[in-house]
C-alpha positions as CSV (number, residue, x, y, z in Angstrom):
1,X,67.3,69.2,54.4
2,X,69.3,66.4,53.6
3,X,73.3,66.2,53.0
4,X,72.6,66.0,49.1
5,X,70.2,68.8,49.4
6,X,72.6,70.9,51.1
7,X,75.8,70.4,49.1
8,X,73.3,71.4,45.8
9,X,72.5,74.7,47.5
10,X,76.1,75.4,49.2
11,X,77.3,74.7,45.9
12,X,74.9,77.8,44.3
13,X,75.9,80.1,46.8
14,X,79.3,79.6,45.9
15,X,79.0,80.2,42.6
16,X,77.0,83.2,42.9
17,X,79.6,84.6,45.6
18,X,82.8,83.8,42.8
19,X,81.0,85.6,40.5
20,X,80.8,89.0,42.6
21,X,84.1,88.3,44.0
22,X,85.3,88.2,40.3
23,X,83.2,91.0,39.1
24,X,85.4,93.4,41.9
25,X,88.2,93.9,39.9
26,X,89.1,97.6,41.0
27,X,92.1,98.3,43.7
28,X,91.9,101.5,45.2
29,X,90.9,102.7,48.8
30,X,87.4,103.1,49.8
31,X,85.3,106.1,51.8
32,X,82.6,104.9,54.7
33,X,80.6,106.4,56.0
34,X,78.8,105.1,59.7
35,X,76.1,107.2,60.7
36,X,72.9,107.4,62.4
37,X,71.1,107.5,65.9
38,X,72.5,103.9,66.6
39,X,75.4,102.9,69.0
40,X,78.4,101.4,67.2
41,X,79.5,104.1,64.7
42,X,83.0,104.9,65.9
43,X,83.5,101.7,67.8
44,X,83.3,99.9,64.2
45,X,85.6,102.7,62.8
46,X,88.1,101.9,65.5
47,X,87.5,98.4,64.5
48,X,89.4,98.6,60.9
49,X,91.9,101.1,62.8
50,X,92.5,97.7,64.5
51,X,92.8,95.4,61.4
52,X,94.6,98.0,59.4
53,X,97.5,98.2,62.0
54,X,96.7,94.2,62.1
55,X,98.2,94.6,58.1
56,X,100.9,97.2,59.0
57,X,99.2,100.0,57.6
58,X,99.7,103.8,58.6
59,X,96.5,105.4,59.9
60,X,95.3,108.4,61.3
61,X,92.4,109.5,63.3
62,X,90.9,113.1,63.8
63,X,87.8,113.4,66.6
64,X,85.7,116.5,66.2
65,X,84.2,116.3,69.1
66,X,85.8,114.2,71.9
67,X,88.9,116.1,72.7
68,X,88.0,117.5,76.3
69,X,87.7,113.8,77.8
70,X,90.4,110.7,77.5
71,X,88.8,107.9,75.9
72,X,89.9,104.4,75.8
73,X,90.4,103.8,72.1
74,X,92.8,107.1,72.3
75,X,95.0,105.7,75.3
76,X,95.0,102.0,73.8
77,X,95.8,103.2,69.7
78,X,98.1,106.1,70.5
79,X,100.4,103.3,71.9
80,X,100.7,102.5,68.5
81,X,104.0,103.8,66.7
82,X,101.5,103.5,63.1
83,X,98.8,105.8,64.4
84,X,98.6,109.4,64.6
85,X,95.9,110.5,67.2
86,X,94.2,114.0,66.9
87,X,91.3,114.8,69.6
88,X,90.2,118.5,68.2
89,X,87.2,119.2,69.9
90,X,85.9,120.6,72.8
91,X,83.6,118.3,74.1
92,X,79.8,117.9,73.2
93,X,78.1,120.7,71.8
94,X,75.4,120.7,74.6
95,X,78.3,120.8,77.0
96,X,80.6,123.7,75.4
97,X,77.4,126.4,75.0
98,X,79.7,128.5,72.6
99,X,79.2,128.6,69.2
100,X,82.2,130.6,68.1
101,X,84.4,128.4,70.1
102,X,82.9,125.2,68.5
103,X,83.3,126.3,65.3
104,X,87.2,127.7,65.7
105,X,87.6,124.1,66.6
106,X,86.6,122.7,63.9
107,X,88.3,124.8,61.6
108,X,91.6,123.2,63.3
109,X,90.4,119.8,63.3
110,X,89.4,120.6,59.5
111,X,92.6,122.0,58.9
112,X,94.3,119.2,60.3
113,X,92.0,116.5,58.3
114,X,92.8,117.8,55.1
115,X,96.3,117.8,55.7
116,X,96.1,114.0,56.5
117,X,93.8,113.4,53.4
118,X,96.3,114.7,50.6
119,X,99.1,112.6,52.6
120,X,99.9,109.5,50.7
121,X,101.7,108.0,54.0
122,X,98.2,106.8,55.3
123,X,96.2,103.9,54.3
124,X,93.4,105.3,56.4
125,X,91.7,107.9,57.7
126,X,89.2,108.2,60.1
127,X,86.9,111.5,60.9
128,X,85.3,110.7,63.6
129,X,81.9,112.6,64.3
130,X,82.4,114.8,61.3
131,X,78.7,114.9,60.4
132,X,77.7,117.2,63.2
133,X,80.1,119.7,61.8
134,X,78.1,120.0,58.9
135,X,74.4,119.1,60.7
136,X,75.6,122.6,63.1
137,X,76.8,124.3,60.0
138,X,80.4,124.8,61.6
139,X,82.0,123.2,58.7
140,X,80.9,123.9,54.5
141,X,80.7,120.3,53.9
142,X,82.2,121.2,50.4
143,X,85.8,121.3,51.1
144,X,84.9,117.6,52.5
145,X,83.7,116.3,49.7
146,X,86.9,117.7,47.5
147,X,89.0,116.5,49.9
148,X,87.5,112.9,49.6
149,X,87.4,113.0,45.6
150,X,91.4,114.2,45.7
151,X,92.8,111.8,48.3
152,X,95.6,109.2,47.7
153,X,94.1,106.4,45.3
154,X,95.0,103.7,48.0
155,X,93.6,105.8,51.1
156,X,90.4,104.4,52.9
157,X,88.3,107.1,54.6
158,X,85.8,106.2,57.7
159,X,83.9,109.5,58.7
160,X,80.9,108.7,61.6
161,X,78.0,110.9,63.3
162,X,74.2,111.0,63.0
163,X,72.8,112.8,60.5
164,X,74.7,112.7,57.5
165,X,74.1,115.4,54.7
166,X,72.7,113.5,51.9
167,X,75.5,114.9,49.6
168,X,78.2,113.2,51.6
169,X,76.1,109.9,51.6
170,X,76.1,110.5,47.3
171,X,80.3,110.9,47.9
172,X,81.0,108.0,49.5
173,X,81.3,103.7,48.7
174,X,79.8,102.5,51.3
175,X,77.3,103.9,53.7
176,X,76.2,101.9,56.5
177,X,73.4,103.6,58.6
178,X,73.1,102.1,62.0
179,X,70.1,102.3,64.4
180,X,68.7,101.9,68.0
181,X,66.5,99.1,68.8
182,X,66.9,99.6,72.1
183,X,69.7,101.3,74.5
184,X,70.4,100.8,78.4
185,X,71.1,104.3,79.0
186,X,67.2,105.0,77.6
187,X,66.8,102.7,80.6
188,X,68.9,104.6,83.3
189,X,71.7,102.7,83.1
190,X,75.2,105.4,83.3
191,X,77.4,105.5,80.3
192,X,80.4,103.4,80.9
193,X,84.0,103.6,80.3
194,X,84.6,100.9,77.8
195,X,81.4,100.6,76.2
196,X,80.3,104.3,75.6
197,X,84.7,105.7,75.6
């Protein structure tokens, strides 16, 4: 491709990316959703956490699952004086064996969520590992999906975990499934702390 050839098509994409840009009129905040049996889905959550504060936003986090270990994103982000950090759970399902105990924990984390989602102080929200709540039927996703449709007008949402209920996938703006090609602990390699928490 010569220079000529190239400047035609750069030129076309351009005009083809104004137009969308232009079409995007609405402001208002948006709800993700990162799931599936790839690696990655809270690690891009965290990701906006990061360019959110980068804007000097307010943001919030609620973990369903990882509250009986310290991970790095918590003792890095709870640094922060614009985040507020809530690890609810218990651990991993497989690890806590009791149901009744799970599920009183996420009740609390649930309470706690919906508390941040009607509080216009945060421009984001993130529910990390929500989906197995609803996958284990310890949460009715219901109250979820009210709580999405009622939030602030400028609140983003991020909500990650595998196996996402296909009505909360209808409810959100943007879901991003992410999947696994290939993993090193598939290979016998250990999980390792800041790659895996």
């Amino acid at each position: 491709m010569d220079d000529q050839q190239y400047l035609k098509k750069m030129k076309a994409v351009k005009e083809k990316q104004d137009q969308k840009i232009a079409a995007a009129n609405q402001e208002r905040g948006v709800s993700i959703l990162l799931a599936g049996p790839g690696k990655g889905k809270s690690s891009s959550a965290f990701g906006m956490l990061a360019r959110s504060l980068g804007h000097g936003h307010k943001v919030a986090v609620v973990q369903f699952l990882k509250g009986a270990m310290s991970t790095g994103e918590e003792k890095f982000f709870t640094t922060h004086e614009n985040v507020d950090w809530f690890a609810m759970g218990d651990g991993f399902t497989w690890e806590t064996q009791n149901r009744e105990n799970d599920i009183a924990s996420a009740e609390k984390a649930w309470a706690k969520a919906e508390q941040l989602l009607a509080d216009s102080r945060y421009n984001l929200v993130i529910l990390d590992e929500i989906t197995y709540m609803f996958k284990y039927q310890y949460l009715d996703i219901e109250p979820t999906l009210t709580a999405l449709k009622k939030r602030p007008e400028m609140m983003s949402v991020v909500l990650t975990g595998r196996g996402p209920k296909k009505a909360l996938i209808e409810a959100v703006d943007t879901y991003s499934l992410i999947l696994e090609e290939k993993h090193a602990f598939k290979a016998g390699v250990k999980a390792q702390a800041g790659i895996e928490w």
